[in-house]
VMD Tcl script that draws the C-alpha trace (Angstrom):
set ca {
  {-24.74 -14.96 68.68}
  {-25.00 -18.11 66.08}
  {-26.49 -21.32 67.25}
  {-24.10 -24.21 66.12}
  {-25.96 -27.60 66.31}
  {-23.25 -30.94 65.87}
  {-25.16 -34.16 65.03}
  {-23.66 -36.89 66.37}
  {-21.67 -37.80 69.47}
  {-18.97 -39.97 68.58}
  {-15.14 -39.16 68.21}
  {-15.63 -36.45 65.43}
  {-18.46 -34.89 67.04}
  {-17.24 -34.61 70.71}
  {-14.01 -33.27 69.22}
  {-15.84 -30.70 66.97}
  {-18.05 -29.40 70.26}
  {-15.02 -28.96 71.91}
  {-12.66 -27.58 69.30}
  {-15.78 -24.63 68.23}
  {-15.99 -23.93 72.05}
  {-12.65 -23.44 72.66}
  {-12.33 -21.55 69.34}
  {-15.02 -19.18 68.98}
  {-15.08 -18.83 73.51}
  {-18.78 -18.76 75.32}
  {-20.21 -16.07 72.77}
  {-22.28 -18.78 70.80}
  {-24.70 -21.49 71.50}
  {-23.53 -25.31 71.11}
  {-25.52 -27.85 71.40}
  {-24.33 -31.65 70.66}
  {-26.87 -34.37 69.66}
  {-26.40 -37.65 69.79}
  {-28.12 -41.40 70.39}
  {-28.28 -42.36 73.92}
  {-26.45 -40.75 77.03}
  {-22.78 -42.36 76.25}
  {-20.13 -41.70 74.56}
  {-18.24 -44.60 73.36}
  {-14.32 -44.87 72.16}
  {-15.16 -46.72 68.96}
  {-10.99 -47.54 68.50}
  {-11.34 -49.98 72.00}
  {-14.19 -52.11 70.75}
  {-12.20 -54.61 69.21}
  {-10.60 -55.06 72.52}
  {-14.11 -55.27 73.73}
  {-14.75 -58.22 71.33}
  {-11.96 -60.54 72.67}
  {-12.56 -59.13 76.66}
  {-9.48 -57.23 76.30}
  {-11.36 -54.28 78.05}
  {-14.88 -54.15 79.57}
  {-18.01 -51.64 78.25}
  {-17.24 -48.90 81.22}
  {-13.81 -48.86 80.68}
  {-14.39 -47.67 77.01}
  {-17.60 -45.73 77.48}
  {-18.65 -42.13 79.44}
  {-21.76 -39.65 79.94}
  {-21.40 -37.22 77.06}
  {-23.65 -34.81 79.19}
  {-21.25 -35.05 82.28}
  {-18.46 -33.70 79.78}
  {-19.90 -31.23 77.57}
  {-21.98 -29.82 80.16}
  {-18.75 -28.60 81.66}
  {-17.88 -26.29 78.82}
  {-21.26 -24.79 78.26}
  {-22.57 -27.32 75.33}
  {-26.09 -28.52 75.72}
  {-26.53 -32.14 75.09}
  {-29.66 -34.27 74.00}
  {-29.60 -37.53 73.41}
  {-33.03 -38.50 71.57}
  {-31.03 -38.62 68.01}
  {-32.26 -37.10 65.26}
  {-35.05 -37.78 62.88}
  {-34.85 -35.52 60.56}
  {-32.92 -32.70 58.99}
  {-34.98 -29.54 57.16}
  {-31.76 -27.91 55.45}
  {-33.95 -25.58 53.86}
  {-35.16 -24.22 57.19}
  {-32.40 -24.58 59.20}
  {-33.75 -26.92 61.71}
  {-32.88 -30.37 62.76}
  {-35.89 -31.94 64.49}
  {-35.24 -34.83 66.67}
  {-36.80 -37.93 67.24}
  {-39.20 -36.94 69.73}
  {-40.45 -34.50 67.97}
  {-38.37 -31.30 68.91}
  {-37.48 -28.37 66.00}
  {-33.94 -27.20 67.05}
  {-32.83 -24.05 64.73}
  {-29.60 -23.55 63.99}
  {-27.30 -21.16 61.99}
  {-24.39 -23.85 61.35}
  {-25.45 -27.36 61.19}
  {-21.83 -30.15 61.44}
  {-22.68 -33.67 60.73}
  {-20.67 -36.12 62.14}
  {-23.17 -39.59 62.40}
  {-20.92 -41.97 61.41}
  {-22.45 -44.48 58.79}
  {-25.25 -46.50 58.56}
  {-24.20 -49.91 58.57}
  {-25.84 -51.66 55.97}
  {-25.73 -55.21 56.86}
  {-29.04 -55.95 54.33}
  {-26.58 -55.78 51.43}
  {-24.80 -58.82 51.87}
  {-26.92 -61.87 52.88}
  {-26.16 -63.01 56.20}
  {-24.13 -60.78 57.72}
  {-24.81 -58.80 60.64}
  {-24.99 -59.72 64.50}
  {-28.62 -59.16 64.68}
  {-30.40 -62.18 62.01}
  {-27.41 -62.40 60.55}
  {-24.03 -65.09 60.81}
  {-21.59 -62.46 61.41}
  {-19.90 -60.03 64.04}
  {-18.96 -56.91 64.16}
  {-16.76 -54.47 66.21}
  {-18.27 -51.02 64.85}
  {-20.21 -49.86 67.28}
  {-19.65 -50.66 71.22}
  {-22.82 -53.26 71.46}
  {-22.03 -55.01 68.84}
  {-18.81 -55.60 70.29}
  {-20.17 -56.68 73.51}
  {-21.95 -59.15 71.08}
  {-19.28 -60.81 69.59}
  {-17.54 -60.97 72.52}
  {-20.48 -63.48 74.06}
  {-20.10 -64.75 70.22}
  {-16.24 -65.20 71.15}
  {-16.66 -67.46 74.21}
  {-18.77 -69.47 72.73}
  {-16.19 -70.12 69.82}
  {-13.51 -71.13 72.48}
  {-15.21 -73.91 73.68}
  {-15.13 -75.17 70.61}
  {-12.66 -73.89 68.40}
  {-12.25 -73.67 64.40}
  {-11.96 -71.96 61.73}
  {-12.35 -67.79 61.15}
  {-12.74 -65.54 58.76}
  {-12.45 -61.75 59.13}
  {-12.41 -58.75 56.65}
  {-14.50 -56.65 55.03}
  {-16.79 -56.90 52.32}
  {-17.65 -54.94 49.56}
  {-18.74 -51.44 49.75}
  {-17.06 -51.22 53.30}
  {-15.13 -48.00 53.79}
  {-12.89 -48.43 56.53}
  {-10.40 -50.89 56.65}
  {-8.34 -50.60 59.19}
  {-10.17 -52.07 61.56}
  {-10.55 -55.64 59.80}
  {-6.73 -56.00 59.57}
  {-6.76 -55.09 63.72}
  {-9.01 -57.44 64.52}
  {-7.39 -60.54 62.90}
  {-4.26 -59.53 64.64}
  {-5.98 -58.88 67.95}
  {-7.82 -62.52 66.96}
  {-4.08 -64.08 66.47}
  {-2.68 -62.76 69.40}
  {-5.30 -63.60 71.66}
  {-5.75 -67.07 70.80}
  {-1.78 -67.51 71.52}
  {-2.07 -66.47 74.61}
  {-4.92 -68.99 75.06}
  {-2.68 -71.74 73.16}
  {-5.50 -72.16 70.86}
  {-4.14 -70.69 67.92}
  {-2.84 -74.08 66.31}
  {-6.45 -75.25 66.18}
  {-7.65 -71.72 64.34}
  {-7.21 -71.51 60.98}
  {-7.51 -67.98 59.82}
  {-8.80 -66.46 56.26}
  {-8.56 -62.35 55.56}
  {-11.17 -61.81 53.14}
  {-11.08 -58.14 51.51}
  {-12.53 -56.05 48.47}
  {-9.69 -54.56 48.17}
  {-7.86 -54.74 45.13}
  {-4.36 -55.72 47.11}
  {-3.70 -55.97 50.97}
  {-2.87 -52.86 52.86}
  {-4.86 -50.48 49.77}
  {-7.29 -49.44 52.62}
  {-9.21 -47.60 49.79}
  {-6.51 -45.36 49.75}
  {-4.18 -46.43 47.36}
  {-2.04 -47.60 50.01}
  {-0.58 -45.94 52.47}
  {3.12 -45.49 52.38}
  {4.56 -49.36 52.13}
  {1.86 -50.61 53.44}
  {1.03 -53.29 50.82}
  {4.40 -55.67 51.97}
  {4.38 -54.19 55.32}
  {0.78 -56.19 55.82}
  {1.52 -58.75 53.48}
  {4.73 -59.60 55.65}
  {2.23 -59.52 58.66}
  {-0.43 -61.75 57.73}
  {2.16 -64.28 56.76}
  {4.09 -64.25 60.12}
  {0.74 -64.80 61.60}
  {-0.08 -67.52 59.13}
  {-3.37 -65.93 58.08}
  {-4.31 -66.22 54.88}
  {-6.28 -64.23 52.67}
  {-8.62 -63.29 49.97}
  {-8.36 -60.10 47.93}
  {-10.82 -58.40 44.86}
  {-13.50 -60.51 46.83}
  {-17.43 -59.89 46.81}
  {-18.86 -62.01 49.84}
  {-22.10 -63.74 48.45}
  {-23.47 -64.94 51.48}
  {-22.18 -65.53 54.81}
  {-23.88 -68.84 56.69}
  {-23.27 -70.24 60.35}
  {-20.83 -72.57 59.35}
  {-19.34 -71.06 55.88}
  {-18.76 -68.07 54.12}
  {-19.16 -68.20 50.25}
  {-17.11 -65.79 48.51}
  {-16.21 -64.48 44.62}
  {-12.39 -63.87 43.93}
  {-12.44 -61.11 40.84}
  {-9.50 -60.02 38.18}
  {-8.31 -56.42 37.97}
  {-10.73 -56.56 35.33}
  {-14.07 -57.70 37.39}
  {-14.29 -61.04 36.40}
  {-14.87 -64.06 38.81}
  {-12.18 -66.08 38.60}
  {-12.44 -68.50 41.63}
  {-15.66 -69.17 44.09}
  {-14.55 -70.11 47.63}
  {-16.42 -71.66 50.61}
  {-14.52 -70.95 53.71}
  {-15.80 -73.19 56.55}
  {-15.67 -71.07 59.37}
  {-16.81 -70.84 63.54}
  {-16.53 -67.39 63.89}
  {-16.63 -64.71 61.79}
  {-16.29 -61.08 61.90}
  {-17.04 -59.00 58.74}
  {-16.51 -54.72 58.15}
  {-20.10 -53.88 56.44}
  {-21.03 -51.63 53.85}
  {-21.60 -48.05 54.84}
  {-24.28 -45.97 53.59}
  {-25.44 -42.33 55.06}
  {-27.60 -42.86 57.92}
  {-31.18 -42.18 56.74}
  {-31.95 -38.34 58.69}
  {-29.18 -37.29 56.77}
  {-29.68 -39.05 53.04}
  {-32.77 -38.54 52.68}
  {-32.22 -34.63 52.87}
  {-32.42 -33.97 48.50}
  {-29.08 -32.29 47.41}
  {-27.03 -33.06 50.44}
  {-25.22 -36.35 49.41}
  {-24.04 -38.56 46.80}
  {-26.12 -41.90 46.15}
  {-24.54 -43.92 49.40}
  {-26.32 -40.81 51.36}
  {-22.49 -39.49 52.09}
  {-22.88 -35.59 52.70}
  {-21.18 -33.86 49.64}
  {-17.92 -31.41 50.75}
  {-15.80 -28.87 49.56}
  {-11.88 -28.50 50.60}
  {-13.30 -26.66 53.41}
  {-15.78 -29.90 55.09}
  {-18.63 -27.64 53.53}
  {-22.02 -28.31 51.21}
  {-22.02 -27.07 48.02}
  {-25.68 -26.60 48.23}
  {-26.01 -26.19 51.68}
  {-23.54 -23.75 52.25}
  {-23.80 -23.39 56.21}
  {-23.73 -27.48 56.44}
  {-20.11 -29.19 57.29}
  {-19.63 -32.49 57.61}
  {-16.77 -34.88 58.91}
  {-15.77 -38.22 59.42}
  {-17.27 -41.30 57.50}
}
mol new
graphics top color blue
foreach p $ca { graphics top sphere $p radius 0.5 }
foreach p [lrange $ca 0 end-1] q [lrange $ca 1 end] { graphics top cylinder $p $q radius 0.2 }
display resetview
C-alpha cells in the first residue's frame, strides 16, 4: 500500500483525489490537504464580484465529499514540505509521510510587488480567490452609488489571463443591465505584448477575436504595460515597445479597479531547495514530475 498525500484543495487537487481513487481503487491511502473546510469553484468568483451568484452557491465541505470515497481530509494547510524525508508537516504541527507527494496550491498572490494593489492595504480588487471576491463585491456597491471610471487587467508577472478579460466583460454587461454603463468608462490594462496572447502566444485567433470584443464593448485598453502604482482614485501605468522601452506614462482616473496579481509559489512549497524555479513554481517533466524529487508531481499554476 503507498500513501499518496495531494496538497491543496482547489479544482486540481479535488480532481487529482478523485481521479487516483478511482484509478488505482481502495488499495492505497489518500489523503487531501487543504486551507479551511471548503472547497470553492474559483471559475464563479467573478460572478461573485458583481452578485451574480452568492458564496454558498459557489462553495462546499471538501470533507463531506472526499470522505465518501475513502480520502482523508485535513484542513490546517501546510507549513512545510521535507522532500528529503518524505513528509509534509502541517501547520499545526503534524508530520504526515507519504510515498507520492502532488502539489496543487495554486499561487501565492503577490500583491507586495506592485504598490497598491491588493484588497487588503491596497487600492485594488481581485476575483482570485472566493473572499476576495466577496470583497469586491461590497467594493462594487459602493462604486454604483457613485459611478466612474474602471480599470481592469493584469499586471506584470501575472500568469493567468483569462480571467481579467472575463471580468471586464462580466463588468460591461452588468452595468447595462443596470443602465449605468454610459457613465463607466472602461480601460483594459495588460502586460501582454498584444490582446488575447494570454502568455500563450495566442490561442487560435484569439488576438482579433478579443480585439473585436473590447471594441464592441467600447473598452479600451493598454498593452506591454508595467503598472507603477495603483492609488484610490488613479492608476499610473508604463506603456513599453517590443523592445522594453517606455514609450508613454498614463494616469487612468479610475473608481473601481480590479487588477490579476503576480504569482509566485506559495512559500511551504518554494522554500523547499531544488524543487522550483526562482518564482517558487515546482519544476516538471512531460510527465507533471520533479526532476530532483522524483516521487513529487505537481499541477496547475
Amino acid at each position: 500500500m503507498a500513501h499518496i498525500v495531494i496538497v491543496g484543495a482547489g479544482i486540481g487537487g479535488m480532481s487529482a483525489a478523485y481521479e487516483l481513487r478511482e484509478t488505482l481503487g481502495k488499495g492505497h491511502e489518500i489523503t487531501l490537504i487543504g486551507k479551511g473546510e471548503l472547497f470553492s469553484f474559483t471559475p464563479s468568483n467573478p460572478w461573485l464580484a458583481v452578485g451574480w451568484r452568492k458564496p454558498d452557491e459557489i462553495t462546499l465541505k471538501v470533507a463531506d465529499h472526499v470522505g465518501r470515497h475513502d480520502i482523508a481530509y485535513r484542513g490546517d494547510g501546510v507549513g512545510a514540505i521535507d522532500a528529503a524525508g518524505q513528509a509534509v508537516v502541517t501547520t499545526s504541527g503534524e508530520r504526515i509521510a507519504y510515498d507520492y507527494l502532488v502539489i496543487s496550491t495554486g499561487p501565492r498572490l503577490a500583491f507586495e510587488e506592485v504598490p497598491g494593489t491588493g484588497p487588503d492595504g491596497g487600492h485594488t480588487q481581485s476575483v482570485c480567490t472566493t473572499p476576495h471576491a466577496e470583497q469586491a463585491w461590497q467594493a462594487y456597491q459602493e462604486f454604483l452609488k457613485a459611478p466612474g471610471p474602471i480599470v481592469v487587467g493584469a499586471v506584470q508577472g501575472a500568469s493567468c489571463f483569462g480571467p481579467a478579460y472575463e471580468f471586464a466583460m462580466i463588468l460591461d454587461a452588468d452595468l447595462r443591465r443596470r443602465k449605468l454603463r454610459d457613465k463607466v468608462p472602461m480601460t483594459f490594462v495588460t502586460s501582454e505584448p498584444y490582446i488575447g496572447h494570454m502568455g500563450l502566444g495566442g490561442v487560435g485567433d484569439s488576438k482579433s477575436l478579443l480585439e473585436s470584443e473590447l471594441r464592441q464593448r467600447h473598452i479600451r485598453w493598454i498593452t506591454n504595460a508595467k503598472v507603477l502604482e495603483a492609488g484610490a482614485a488613479a492608476v499610473k501605468v508604463a506603456e513599453h515597445d517590443d523592445k522594453g522601452a517606455v514609450v508613454k506614462e498614463h494616469e487612468l482616473p479610475t473608481r473601481f479597479t480590479v487588477l490579476i496579481p503576480a504569482f509566485k509559489g506559495v512559500d511551504a512549497v518554494a522554500a523547499v531547495e531544488g524543487l522550483c524555479n526562482p518564482r517558487g513554481f515546482v519544476l516538471i517533466d512531460e510527465h507533471q514530475r520533479n526532476p530532483t524529487y522524483r516521487n513529487i508531481f505537481a499541477a496547475g499554476v
